[in-house]
C-alpha positions in Angstrom: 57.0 52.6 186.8 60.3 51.7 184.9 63.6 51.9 187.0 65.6 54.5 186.3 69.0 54.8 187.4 69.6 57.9 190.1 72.8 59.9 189.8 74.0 63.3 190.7 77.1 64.7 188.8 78.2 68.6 188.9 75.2 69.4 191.1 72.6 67.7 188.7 70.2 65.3 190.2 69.6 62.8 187.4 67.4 59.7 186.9 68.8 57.7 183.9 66.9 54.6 181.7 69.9 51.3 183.0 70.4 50.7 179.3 71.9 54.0 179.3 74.3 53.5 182.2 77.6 52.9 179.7 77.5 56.5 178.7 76.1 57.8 182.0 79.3 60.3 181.6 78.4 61.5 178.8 74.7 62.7 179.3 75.5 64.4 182.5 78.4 66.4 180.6 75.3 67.6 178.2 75.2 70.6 180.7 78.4 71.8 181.1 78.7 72.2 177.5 77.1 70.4 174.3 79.4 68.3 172.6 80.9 69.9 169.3 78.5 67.5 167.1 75.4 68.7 168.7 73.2 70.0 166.7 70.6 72.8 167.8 67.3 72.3 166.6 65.5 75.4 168.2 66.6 77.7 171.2 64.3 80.8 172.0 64.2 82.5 175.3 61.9 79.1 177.0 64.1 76.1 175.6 67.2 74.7 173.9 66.5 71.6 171.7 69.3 69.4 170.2 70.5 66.2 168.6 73.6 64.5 169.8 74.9 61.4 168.4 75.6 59.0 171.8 78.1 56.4 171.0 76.6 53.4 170.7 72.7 54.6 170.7 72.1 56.6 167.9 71.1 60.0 168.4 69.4 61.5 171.7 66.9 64.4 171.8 67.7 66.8 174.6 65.7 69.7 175.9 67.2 72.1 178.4 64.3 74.7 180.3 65.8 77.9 180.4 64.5 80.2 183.8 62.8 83.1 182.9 63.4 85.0 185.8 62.0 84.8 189.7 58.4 84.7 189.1 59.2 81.2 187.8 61.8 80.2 189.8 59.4 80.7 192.4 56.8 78.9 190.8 58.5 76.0 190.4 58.7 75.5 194.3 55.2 74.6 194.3 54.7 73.3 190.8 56.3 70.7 188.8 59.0 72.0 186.2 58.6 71.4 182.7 61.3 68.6 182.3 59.4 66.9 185.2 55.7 67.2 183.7 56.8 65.8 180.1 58.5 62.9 181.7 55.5 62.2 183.6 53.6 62.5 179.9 55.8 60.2 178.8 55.4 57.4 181.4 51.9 57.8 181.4 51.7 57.4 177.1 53.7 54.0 177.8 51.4 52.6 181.1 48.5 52.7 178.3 50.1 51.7 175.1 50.2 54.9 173.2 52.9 56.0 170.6 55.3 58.2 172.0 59.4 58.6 172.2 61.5 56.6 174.6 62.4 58.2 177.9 66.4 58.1 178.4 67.5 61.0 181.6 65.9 64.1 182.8 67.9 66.3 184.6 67.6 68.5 187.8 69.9 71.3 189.6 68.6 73.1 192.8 70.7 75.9 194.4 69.2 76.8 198.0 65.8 74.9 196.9 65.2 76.9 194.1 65.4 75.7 190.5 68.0 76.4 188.3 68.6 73.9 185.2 66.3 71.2 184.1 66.9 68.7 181.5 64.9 66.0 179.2 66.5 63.7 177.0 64.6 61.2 174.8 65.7 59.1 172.1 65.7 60.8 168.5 63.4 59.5 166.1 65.5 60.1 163.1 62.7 61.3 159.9 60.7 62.3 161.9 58.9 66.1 161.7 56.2 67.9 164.3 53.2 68.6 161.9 53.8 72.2 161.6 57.4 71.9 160.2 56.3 69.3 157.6 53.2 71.5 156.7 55.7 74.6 156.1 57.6 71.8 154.1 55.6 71.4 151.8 54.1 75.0 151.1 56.0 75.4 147.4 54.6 72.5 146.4 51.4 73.0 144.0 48.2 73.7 145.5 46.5 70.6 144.4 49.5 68.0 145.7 49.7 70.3 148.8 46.2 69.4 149.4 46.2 65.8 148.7 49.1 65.8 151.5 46.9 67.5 153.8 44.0 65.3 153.2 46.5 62.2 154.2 47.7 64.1 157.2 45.1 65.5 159.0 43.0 62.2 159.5 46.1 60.5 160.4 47.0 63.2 163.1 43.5 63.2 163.8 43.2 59.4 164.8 45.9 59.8 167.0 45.0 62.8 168.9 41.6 60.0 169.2 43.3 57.7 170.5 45.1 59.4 172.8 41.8 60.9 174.5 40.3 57.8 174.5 42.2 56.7 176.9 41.9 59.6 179.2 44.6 61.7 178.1 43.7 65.5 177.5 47.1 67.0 176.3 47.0 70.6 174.2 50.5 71.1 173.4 51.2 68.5 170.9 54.4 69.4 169.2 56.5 67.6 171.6 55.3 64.2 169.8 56.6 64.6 166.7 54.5 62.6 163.6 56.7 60.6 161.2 56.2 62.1 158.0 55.2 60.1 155.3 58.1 60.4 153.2 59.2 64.1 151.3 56.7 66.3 149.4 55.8 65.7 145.9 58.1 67.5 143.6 
């Protein structure tokens, strides 16, 4: 396993990648309140997603877990927490070589034992889309080019998704990795 950095700040429990350690401040304020150049990517009722330009890295990923009441805060006394299990996923992608996006923090706050906040940040992958965004993209397109797109896309995604079990890795939720896409729809 890498070393990470640990760190608690505001009641957070952090562990933090050390090449991160100049702007340490600045992940664990992510919390307490986005920073006005955020921007939000998706937040339903299970997750906040965001973008936030870090000075001197580029752009992090960040995705807070939202509680849905106590039937999962209870859960998560005897389960891992959703910050925790993709971090795990993302470990285990690099012990066996597969493509997947750069760890940087995640994020913990118990109150009393129980869970309360949990964070994941990655680095961004600027141009990058999940496959169902870049499908959506391309749906005004003409039937015929948004084909040929498909036909490109599919046995690409496919090879991954390959290569990925190959190496022992059952994983069903795949929109988490997102797929660079190969360049915008045909006009």
């Amino acid at each position: 396993m890498e070393h990470y950095i640990r760190f608690s700040s505001k009641g957070m429990n952090w562990l933090i990648a050390p090449e991160y350690q100049d702007v340490i401040s600045e992940i664990t304020d992510i919390p307490e309140k986005l920073p006005a150049e955020a921007q939000i990517i998706k937040e339903n009722m299970v997750r906040q997603s965001s973008v936030i330009p870090l000075p001197g890295h580029g752009e992090i990923f960040v995705k807070r877990y939202k509680m849905k009441g106590w039937g999962e805060t209870l859960k998560y006394l005897f389960l891992p927490f959703k910050a925790d299990r993709e971090w795990r996923n993302i470990l285990f992608f690099k012990r066996y070589h597969l493509p997947t996006v750069t760890s940087v923090a995640k994020g913990i706050k118990r109150q009393g034992g129980l869970l309360k906040d949990s964070l994941l940040v990655t680095q961004h992958i600027p141009g990058c889309q999940t496959l169902k965004a870049f499908s959506q993209s391309c749906r005004n397109q003409s039937s015929r080019d948004y084909l040929n797109r498909k036909k490109t896309i599919i046995p690409e995604a496919a090879s991954k998704i390959r290569m990925i079990h190959d190496k022992g890795f059952f994983y069903r939720d795949l929109h988490p990795f997102p797929r660079p896409h190969p360049g915008p729809c045909p006009a």
